[in-house]
C-alpha positions in Angstrom: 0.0 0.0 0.0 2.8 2.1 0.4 6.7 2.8 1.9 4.7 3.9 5.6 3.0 0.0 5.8 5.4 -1.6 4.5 8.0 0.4 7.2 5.7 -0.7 9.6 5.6 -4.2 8.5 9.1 -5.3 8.5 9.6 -3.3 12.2 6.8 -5.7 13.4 8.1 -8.8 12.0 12.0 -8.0 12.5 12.6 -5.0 15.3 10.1 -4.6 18.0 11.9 -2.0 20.1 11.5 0.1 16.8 7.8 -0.8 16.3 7.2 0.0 20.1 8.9 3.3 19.6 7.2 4.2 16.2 3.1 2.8 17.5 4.1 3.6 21.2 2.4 -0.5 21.8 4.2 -3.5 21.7 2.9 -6.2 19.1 -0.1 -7.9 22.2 -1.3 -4.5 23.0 -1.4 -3.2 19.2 -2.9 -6.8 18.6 -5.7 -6.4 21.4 -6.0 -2.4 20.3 -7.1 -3.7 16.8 -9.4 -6.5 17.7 -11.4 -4.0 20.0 -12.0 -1.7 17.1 -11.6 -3.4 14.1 -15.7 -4.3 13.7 -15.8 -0.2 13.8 -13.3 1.0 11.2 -13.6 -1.7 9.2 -15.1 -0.7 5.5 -16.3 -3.5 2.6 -14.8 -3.9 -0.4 -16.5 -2.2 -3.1 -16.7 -3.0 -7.2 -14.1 -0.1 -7.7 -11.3 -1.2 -5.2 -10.3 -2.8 -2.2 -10.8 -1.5 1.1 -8.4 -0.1 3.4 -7.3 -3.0 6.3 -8.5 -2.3 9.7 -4.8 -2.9 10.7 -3.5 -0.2 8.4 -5.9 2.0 9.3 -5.5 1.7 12.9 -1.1 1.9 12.1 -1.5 4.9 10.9 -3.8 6.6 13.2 -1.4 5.4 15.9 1.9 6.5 13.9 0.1 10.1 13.3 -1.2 10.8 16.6 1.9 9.6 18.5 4.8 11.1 16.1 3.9 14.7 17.0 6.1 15.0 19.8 8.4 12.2 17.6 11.7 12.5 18.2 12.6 11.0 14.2 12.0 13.2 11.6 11.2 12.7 7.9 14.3 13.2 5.2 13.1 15.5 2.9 14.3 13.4 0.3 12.9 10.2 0.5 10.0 9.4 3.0 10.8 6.4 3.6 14.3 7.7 5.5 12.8 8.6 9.1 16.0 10.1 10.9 16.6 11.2 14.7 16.7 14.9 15.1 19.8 15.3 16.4 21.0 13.9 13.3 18.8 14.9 10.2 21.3 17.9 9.0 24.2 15.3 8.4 21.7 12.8 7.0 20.6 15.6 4.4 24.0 16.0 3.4 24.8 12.6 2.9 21.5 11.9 0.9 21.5 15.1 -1.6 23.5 13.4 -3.9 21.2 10.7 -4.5 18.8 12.9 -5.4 19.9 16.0 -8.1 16.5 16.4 -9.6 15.4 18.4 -6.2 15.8 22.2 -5.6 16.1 23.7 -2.2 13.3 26.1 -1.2 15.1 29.3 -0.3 12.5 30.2 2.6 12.9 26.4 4.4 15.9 24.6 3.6 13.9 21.2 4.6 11.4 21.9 1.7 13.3 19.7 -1.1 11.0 20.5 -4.1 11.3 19.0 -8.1 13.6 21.8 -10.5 10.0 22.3 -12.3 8.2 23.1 -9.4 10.2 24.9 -7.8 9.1 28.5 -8.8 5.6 27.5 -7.8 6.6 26.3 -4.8 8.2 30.0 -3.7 5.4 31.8 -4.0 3.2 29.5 -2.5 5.7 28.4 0.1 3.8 28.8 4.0 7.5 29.5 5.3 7.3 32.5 3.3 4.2 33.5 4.5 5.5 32.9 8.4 8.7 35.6 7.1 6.6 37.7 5.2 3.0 38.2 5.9 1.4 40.2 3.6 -2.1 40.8 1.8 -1.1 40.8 -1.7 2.1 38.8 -2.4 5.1 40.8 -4.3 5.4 40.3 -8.3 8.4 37.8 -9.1 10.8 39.2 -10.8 14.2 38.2 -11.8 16.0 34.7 -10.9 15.4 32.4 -8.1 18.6 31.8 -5.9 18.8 28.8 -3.9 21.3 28.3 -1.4 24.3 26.5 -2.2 24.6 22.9 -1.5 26.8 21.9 1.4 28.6 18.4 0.5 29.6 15.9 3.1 33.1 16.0 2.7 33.0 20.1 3.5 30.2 19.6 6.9 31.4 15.5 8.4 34.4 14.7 9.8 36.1 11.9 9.0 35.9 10.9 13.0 32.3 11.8 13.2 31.1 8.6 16.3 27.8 9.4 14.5 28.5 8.7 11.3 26.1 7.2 9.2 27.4 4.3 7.3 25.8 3.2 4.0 26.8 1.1 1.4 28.7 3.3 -1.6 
């Protein structure tokens, strides 16, 4: 169904300190959870698709309600990364590479949006709107300037304990 269920999957079958930290149950209580309201949230299956598993639909409830105060955060670059705080900058650094297509919104440097989009995206951009509130937004004119990429060999060093480690 998507990168969030199957995350959620293969923490359940393989790491259950991560899917106790991610649903804030461990497997029996998430099991009993889902028997007490599955006959509630579950829909039928219609002619025009398949419905939605009780079991998904309670996951993400769960993962949504309990990852406000989350200490992982999303990488702006692929979803499926979820990345502690403390180390999402040097995560960003070492996953830009992988991804050249993106642009870097020059109001929120976590806003990684497609080269196409990206002019859309600035004037429609909420961080904007948070730095400069204003009734009628300013005519565009001129060039957009993103910030300058910084690469991991100029931000890490080399004796970093943190270091994330993947396979080049």
């Amino acid at each position: 169904m998507g990168a969030s269920n199957n995350f959620i999957r293969e923490v359940e079958e393989e790491d259950k300190t991560t899917f106790r930290n991610h649903l804030r149950l461990n497997s029996e209580q998430f099991e009993y959870l889902l028997e007490k309201v599955a006959p509630r949230i579950q829909k039928a299956d219609s002619h025009l698709r398949k419905a939605i598993p009780a079991k998904v639909k309670l996951q993400i409830v769960l993962s949504r309600y309990f990852t406000m105060d989350d200490p992982f955060v999303v990488c702006p670059y692929n979803f499926a990364h979820r990345v502690h705080r403390s180390r999402i900058q040097a995560h960003i650094v070492k996953c830009q590479p992988n991804y050249p297509e993106l642009d870097i919104c020059p109001y929120n440097a976590t806003h990684r949006v497609p080269k196409l989009e990206i002019r859309s995206h600035v004037l429609n951009c909420p961080s904007k709107n948070a730095i400069f509130p204003q009734d009628k937004p300013p005519k565009l004119t001129g060039s957009l300037t993103t910030p300058k990429p910084i690469l991991q060999k100029d931000y890490l060093p080399e004796t970093d304990p943190n270091h994330e480690i993947w396979d080049d």
